[in-house]
N, C-alpha and C positions, 0 to 999 in steps of 0.2 A: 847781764850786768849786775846782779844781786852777786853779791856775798857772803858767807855766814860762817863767823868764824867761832866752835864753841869753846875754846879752850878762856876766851877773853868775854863768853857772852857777847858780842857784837854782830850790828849786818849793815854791809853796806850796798849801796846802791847808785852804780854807775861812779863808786871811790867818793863820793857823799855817805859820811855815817847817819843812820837810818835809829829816829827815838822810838823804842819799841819800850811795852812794859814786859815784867817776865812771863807773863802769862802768853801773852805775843809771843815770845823767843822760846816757848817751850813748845809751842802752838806748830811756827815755822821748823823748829828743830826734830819735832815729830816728823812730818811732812817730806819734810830733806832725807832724813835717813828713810824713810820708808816711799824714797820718790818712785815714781810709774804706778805704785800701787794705789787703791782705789783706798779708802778709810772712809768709817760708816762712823755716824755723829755716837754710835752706842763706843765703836774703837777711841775714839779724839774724849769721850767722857774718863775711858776707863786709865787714859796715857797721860791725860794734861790737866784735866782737872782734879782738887781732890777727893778724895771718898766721900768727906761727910758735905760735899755737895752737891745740890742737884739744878742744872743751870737746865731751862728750856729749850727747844730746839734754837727759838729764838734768837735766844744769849750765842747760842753758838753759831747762828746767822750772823749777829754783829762782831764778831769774833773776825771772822770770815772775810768780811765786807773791810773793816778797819784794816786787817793783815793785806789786803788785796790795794787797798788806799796809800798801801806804803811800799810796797815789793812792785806792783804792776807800773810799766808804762801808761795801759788805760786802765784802770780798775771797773769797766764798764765791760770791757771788751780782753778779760785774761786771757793771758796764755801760760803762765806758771801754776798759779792755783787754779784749776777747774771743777768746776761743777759736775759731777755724775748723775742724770737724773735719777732719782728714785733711789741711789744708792750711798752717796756720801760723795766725798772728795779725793782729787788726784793733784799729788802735783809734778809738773814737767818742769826740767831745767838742768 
């Protein structure tokens, strides 16, 4: 029930438009084109944020958390964005 459309920058969810910042939509739009694949926090530093910055793992935890608070049914209990332990992120959909 997510949608993401990039020609308009927008995502919707369940046909409810979904307030993301661009950082979010560049965040999900990684993710999307590169869905089933697994992405390591060094790949999501090198695709979404930019050079001359250096965010924490942290940052990129809240990152995470916030995009999951908006796309997921539970944000507790994902099933689009997942956790790989030890290894980064996948997302399914």
């Amino acid at each position: 029930d997510v949608e993401v459309d990039f020609a308009r920058a927008e995502v919707r969810r369940a046909g409810a438009a979904v307030d993301m910042t661009p950082l979010e939509f560049k965040l999900l739009a990684t993710f999307v084109r590169r869905r089933g694949r697994v992405l390591t926090r060094e790949r999501l530093l090198d695709e979404v944020w930019r050079p001359d910055s250096s965010p924490t793992d942290r940052v990129i935890n809240n990152h995470i958390m916030n995009l999951r608070r908006k796309i997921e049914p539970d944000a507790g209990n994902p099933r689009y964005l997942i956790s790989v332990r030890g290894m980064g992120y996948r997302f399914e959909g």
